[in-house]
C-alpha positions as CSV (number, residue, x, y, z in Angstrom):
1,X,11.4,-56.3,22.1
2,X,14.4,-55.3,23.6
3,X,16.2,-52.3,23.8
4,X,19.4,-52.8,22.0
5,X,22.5,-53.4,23.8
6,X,21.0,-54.0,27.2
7,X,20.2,-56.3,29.8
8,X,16.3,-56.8,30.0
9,X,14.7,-59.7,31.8
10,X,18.2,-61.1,32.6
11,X,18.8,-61.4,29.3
12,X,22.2,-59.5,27.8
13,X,21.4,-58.7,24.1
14,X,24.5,-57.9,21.6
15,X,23.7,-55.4,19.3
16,X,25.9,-55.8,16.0
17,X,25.2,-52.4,14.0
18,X,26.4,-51.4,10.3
19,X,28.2,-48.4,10.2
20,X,27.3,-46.0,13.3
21,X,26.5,-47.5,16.8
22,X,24.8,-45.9,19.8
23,X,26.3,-42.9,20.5
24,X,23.8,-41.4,23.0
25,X,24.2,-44.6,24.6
26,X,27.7,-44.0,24.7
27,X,27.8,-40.6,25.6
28,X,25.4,-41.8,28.5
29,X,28.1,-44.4,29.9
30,X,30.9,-41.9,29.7
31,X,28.6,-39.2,32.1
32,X,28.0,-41.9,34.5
33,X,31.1,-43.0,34.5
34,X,32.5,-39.8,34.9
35,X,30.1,-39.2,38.0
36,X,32.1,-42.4,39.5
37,X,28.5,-44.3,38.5
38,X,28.4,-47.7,37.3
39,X,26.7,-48.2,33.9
40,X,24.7,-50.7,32.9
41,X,26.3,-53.3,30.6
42,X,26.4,-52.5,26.7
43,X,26.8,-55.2,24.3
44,X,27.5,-54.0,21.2
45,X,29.8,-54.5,18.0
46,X,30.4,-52.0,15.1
47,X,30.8,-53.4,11.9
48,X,31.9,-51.3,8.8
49,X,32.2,-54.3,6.1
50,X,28.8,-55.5,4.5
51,X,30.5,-58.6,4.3
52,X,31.1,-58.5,8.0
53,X,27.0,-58.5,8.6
54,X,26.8,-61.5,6.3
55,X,29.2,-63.3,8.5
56,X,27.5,-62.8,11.7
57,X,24.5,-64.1,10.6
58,X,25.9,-67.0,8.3
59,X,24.0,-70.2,9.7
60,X,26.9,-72.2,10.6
61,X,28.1,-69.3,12.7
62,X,24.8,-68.9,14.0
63,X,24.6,-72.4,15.2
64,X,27.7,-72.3,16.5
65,X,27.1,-69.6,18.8
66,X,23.8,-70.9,20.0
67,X,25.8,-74.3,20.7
68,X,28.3,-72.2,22.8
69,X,25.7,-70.5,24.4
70,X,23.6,-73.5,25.2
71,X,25.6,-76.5,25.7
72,X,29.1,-74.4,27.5
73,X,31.7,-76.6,25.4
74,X,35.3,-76.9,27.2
75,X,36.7,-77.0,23.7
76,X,36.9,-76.3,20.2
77,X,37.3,-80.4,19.7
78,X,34.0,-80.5,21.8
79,X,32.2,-77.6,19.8
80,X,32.7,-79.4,16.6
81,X,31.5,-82.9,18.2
82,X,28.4,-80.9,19.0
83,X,27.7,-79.8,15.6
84,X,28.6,-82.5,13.9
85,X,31.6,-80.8,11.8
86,X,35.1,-81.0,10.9
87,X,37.2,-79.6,13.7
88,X,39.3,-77.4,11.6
89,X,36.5,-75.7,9.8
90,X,34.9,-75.4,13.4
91,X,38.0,-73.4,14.1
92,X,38.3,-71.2,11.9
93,X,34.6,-70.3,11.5
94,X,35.4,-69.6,15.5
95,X,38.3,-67.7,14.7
96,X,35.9,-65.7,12.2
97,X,33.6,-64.8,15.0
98,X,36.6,-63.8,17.6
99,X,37.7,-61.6,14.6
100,X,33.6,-59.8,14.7
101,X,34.1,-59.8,18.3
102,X,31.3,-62.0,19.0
103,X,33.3,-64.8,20.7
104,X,36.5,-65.0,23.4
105,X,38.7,-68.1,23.5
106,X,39.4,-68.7,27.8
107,X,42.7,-70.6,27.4
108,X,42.1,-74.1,29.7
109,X,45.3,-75.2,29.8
110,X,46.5,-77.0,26.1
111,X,42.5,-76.4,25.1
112,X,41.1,-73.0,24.0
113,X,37.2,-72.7,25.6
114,X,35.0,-70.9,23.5
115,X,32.9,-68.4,25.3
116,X,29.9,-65.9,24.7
117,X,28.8,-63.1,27.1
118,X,25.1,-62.6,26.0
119,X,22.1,-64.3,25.3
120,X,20.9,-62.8,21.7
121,X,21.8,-60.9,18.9
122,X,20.1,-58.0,17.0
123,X,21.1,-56.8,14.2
124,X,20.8,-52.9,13.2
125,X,20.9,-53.0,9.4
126,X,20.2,-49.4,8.3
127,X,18.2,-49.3,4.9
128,X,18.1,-45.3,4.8
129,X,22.4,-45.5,4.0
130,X,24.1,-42.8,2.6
131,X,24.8,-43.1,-1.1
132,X,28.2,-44.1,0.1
133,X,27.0,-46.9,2.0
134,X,24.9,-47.9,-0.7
135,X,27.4,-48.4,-3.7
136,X,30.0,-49.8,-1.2
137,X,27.1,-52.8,-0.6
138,X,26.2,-53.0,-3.9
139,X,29.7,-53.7,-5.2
């Protein structure tokens, strides 16, 4: 399996985490950095909302990022031709997944190209939470 966050194999993996990401990894990238280094790439998103995790890996945002990721679509018209859905639910389950981070729009003159950086997601779901953490998921 890959590490979390990095590039292995040529593939770029985008850790989304719950709560707390990697700070060693961090603190790592700031050294190098601060040696005039550069780091390897880290993908990785933060989420502090449960509901936030459920989002990421709802299926119709999960096909939707596999379609931008394998077909390239020049549009959010062409995304939702792809998939076989109403273009204005396409958009805003896209504007969902800007919102996580997960997604950039490249403006193409009048049309707004969905993009993705990485190849695969992995999701860090703690199950050792603070109480805190606990009670705010159960709610």
């Amino acid at each position: 399996m890959a590490k979390p966050g990095n590039t292995i194999n040529g593939e770029r993996i985008m850790s989304v985490r719950f709560r707390r990401g990697d700070e060693e990894r961090l603190r790592d990238t700031l050294r190098s950095l601060d040696r005039g280094e550069t780091p390897e790439p880290h993908f990785e998103v933060v989420l502090d909302d449960p509901d936030d995790i459920h989002r990421v890996t709802r299926p119709k945002n999960l096909e939707l990022l596999r379609t931008i990721v394998q077909h390239e679509p020049d549009s959010i018209r062409e995304t939702a031709r792809l998939v076989d859905r109403d273009v204005r639910q396409v958009h805003a389950n896209l504007e969902e997944l800007e919102a996580l981070h997960l997604i950039e729009f490249e403006q193409d003159g009048n049309r707004n190209r969905p993009t993705v950086w990485y190849d695969g997601i992995e999701v860090d779901l703690p199950l050792n939470a603070t109480d805190a953490v606990r009670d705010e998921a159960n709610a």
